[in-house]
N, C-alpha and C positions, 0 to 999 in steps of 0.2 A: 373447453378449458383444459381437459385433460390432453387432447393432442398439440396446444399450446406449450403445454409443459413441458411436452413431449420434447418437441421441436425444440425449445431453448437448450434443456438437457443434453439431447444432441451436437447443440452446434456448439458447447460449452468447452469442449477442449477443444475445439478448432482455434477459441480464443484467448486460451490459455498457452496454446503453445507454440502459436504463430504469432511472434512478437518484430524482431527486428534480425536482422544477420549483420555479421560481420564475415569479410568475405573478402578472396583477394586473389593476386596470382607473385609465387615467386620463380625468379628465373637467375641461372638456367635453373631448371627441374628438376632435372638428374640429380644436382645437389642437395635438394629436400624434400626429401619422401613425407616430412609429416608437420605437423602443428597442434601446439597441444595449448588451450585457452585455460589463465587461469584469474580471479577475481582476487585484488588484492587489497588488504586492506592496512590500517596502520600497525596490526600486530601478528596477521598471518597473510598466507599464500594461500589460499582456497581454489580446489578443483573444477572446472567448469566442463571439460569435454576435450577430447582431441581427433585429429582425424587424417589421415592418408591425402597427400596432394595426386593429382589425378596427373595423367602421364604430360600435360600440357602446364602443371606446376602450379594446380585451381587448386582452391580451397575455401569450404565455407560452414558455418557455425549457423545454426538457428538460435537464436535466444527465445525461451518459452519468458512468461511476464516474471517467473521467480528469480529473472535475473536483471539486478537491481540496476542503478545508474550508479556508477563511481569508477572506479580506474580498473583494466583489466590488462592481464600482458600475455603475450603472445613468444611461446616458445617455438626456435624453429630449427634447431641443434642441440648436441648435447657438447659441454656442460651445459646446464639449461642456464646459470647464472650467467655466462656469458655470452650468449647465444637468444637474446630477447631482446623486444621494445613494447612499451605501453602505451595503450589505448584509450581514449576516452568515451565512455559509453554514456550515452545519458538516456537511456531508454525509452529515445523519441523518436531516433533517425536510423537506420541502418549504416553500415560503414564500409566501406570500398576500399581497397590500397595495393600497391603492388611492394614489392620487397626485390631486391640483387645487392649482393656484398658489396660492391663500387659507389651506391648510390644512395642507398638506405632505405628506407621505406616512404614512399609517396601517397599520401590520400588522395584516392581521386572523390571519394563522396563521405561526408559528416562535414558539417560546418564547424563544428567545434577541432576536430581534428587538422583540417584544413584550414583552419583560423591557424590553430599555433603554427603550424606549419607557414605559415604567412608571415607572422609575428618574428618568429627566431630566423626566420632568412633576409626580411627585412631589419632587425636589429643587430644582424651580423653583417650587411651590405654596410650599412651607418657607423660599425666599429670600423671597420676594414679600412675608411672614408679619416677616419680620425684615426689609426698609425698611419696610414700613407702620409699624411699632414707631418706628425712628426717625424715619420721617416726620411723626408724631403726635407727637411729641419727650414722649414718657410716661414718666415716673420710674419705673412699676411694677416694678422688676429681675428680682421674683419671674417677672413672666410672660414675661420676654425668654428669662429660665435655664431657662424651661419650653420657650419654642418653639428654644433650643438644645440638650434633652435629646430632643426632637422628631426634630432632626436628625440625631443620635450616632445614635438606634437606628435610624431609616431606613435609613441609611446601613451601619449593621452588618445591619440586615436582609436588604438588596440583594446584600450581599458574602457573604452565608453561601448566599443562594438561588439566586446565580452560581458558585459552586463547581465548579469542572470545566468550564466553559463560556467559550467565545470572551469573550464580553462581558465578563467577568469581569474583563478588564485595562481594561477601559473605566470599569467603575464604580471600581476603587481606584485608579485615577490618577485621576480625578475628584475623589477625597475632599474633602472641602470642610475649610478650617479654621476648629473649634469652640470658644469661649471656656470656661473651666474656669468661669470668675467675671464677674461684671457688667462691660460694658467701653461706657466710652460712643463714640459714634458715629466722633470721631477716631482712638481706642483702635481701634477696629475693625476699620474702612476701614485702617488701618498694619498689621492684624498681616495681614489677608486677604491684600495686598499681600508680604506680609512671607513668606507662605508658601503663595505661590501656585501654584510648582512641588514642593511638597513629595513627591509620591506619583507624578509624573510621570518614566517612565523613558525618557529620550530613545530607547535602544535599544532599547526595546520592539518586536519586527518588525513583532507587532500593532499597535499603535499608529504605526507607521511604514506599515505600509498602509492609513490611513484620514485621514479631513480632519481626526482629533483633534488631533495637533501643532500642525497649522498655523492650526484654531482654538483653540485652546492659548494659541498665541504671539500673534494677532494679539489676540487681547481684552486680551492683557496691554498688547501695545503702544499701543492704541489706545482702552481704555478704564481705562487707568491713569490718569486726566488730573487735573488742581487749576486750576481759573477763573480763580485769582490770578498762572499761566503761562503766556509766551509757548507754542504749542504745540510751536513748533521743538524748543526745551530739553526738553520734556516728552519728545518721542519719542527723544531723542538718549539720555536718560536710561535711557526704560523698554526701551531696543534694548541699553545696555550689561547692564542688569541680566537682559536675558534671554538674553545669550551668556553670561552668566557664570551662569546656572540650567542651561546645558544646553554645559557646559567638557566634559563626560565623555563626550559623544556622539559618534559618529564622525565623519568631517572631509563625507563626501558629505549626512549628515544635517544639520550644520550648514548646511552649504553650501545645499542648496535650502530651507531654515527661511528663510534669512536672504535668497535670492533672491526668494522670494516676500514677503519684506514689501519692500524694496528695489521692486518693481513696483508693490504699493499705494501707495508714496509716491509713484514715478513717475505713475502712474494719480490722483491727486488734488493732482498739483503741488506736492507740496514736494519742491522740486528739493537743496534743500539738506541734507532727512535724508536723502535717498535716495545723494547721495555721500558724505554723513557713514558708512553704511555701507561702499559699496564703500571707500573711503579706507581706513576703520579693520579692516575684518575680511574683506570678501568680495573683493575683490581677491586678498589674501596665502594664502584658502582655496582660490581659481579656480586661482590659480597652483600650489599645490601640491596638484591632482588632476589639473595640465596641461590645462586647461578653459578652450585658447585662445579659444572660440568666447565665453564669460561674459565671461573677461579684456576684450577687444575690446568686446565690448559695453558693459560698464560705464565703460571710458575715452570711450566714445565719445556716451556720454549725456550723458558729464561736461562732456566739450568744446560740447556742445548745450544745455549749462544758462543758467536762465536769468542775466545778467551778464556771460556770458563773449561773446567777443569770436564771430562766426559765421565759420566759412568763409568761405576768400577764395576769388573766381572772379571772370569777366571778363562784363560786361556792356557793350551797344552803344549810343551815342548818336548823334544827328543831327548831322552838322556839313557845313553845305556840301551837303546831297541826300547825302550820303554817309555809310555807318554805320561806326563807330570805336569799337574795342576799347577796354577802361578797365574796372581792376581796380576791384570794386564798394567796395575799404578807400578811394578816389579820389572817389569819388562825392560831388557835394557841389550836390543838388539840391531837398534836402527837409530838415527837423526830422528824419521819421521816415520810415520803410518798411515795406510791407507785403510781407513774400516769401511768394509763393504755388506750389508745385508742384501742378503741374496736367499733365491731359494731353487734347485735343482728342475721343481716342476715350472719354474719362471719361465718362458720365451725368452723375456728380453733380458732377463739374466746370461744366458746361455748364448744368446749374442756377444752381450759387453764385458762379460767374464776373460772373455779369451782375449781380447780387444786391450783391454785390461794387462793380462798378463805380456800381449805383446809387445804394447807401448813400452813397460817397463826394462823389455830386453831389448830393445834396439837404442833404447839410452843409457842402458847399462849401467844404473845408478843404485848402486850400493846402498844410497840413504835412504831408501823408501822399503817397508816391510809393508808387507798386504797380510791383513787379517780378514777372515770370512767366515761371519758367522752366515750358517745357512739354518732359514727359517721352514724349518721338514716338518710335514707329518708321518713318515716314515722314514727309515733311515736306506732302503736301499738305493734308489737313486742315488741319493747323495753321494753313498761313499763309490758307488763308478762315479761320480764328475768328479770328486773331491782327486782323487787320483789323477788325473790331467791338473794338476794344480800343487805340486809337490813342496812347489818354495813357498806357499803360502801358511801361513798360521790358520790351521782349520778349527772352528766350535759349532757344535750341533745342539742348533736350536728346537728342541720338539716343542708341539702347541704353534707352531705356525704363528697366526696372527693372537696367540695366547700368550705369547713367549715372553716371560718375566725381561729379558736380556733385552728384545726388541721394543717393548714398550716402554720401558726406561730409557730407550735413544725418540719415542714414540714413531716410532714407523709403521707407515700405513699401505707405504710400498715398494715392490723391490725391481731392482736393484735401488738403495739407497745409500746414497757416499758421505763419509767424514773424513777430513783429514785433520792427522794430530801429530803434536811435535813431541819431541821425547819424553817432556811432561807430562803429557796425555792430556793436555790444553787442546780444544779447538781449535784451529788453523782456519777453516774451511766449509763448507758442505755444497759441494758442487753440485749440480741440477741432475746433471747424468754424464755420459761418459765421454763426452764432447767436451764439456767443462772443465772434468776430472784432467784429463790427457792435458788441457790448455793450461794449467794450474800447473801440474806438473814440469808442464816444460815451458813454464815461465820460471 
């Protein structure tokens, strides 16, 4: 009995920690050294393992049994937010796949992931099928009610063959809506619109641990559009109509749904829809989850918008061999201004700084003054580069990323541009100095 005991106790992590792999090859190789596996859930990103791809671009994950069935994603670059795709684990199968930038990620083994993989390439063959129709602007009706019976049964196909299965809340929230009867193109395009969240359950956990929601919402927002609309109106519209598709979801779901498009807007410059949100919804939802850190944030974009009037701080001029304080709302030496945060131990400051100065002397334009604050932790450096830089307005930022001055513009990195007009109104805030120079000489 006792070497029974024995014997089980032994082979006891063998069974613990030989469970399933997931496992794959990306290519070419060279381009990804690593992969890092993590468990996600509806309210966090949970750590699971990472690992080194082998010089042939393998990679492979053992899961011991502590790693449960639900959604898991696969980091394979950095930023790691944009640089991922999720996995469906159900901790039956192991999972196979390969990965290349052109083509995206292919399962060769899990039924479940190979299912949707099935699923979404066959219900985007059957969209493709229905614009070509309208495209070809074809009266045939009969054949349109054919490739929309096309669809009904795919679609009921998929959902009887997911049955019991993870995916399975992927494919019926996905449902597509099917016309009973002939609808021509405006008919259409209104009712797809019209029920677009129909089958989608906000509080799905499933669906709350994967990028569905949030590519959910954002195609709504963002490819909801009509040519004959400013697009301002457009998003302002398709953002009311998507908080009021997803009223029933909980306050933290809303909240990051509604965060993450608020940063696409930020992220492609419309400064205007992006407080249209915080103003109307995300604010009042930061606030009541006590989510001082969002709150602040989103005021602080706002006061950074472009229009509004910039931060006041004190900048020095020549008078006399002598340099003098003078609040920059005072300043009255240019049309316009280029504020630049920089910092001397920067690289790519010290690249675009000069790039910077140049552009301005081979256009010879009088209307622009360049102010540079430089974000130092010491001051010598600075003052040698500050000197290659003579026609600029210089202020010395110490505390670095402390700096009262820079975190009132919130900068987080340098070089970072503003431009302002004589009022000290935002004009601008260019990406980098590609942007800056194109601004410029438009």
């Amino acid at each position: 009995m006792l070497k029974k005991l024995i014997f089980i106790l032994s082979i006891f992590p063998t069974f613990l920690m030989a469970q399933h792999t997931i496992k794959g090859t990306f290519s070419p190789a060279e381009d990804y050294p690593f992969a890092v596996l993590y468990k996600v859930t509806p309210t966090s990103t949970l750590y699971v393992a990472n690992t080194q791809m082998d010089e042939e671009g393998n990679f492979r994950f053992d899961l011991d049994s502590t790693a449960t069935q639900g959604m898991y994603r696969l980091v394979y670059a950095l930023p790691q937010e944009e640089f991922n795709f999720d996995i469906i684990y159900n901790a039956k199968e192991d999972v196979s796949l390969t990965f290349n930038a052109e083509t995206g990620v292919d399962f060769k083994a899990s039924v479940e992931n190979t299912l949707m993989s099935s699923y979404t390439n066959s219900m985007s063959l059957i969209s493709q099928s229905i614009g070509d129709f309208y495209n070809q602007q074809s009266q045939d009706s009969s054949a349109l009610m054919s490739i929309f019976r096309t669809q009904k049964e795919t679609q009921l196909e998929y959902e009887k063959a997911a049955e019991g299965t993870i995916v399975s809340d992927f494919i019926k929230a996905n449902k597509p809506y099917v016309p009973k009867s002939y609808e021509d193109i405006a008919t259409y395009i209104t009712n797809i619109k019209k029920h677009f969240f129909d089958y989608v359950d906000f509080n799905n956990e499933t669906l709350q641990s994967s990028n569905f929601l949030i590519d959910r919402v954002s195609n709504y927002v963002f490819g909801m559009a009509s040519t004959n609309e400013d697009e301002n109106d457009i998003y302002k519209r398709n953002i009311d109509e998507v908080y009021s598709a997803m009223k029933k979801a909980q306050p933290e779901i809303k909240s990051t749904l509604l965060e993450i498009i608020w940063q696409q807007m930020v992220d492609t410059n419309f400064d205007s829809v992006a407080n249209y949100i915080s103003d109307k919804y995300l604010i009042k939802l930061a606030e009541s989850l006590k989510d001082t850190e969002l709150v602040n944030r989103l005021k602080q974009f706002k006061s950074l918008s472009i229009g509004n009037k910039a931060p006041e701080f004190d900048v020095f001029i020549e008078e006399n061999g002598e340099r003098t304080p003078i609040s920059m709302y005072d300043l009255d030496v240019a049309e316009k201004y280029i504020l630049v945060f920089w910092s001397s131990s920067c690289s790519h400051c010290l690249q675009e700084i000069p790039q910077l100065q140049a552009h301005l002397k081979s256009l010879n334009n009088p209307d622009y003054k360049v102010i540079a604050v430089g974000l130092e932790d010491d001051t010598y450096l600075w003052e040698r580069e500050i000197a290659k830089y003579p026609e600029f307005l210089h202020v010395l930022g110490m505390g670095k990323w402390e700096n009262k001055i820079g975190n009132s513009y919130n900068v987080n990195a340098t070089p970072t541009y503003f431009v302002l007009n004589n009022e000290k109104k935002i004009l601008a805030k260019p990406y980098d100095i590609s942007a800056l120079k194109e601004y410029i000489s438009n």
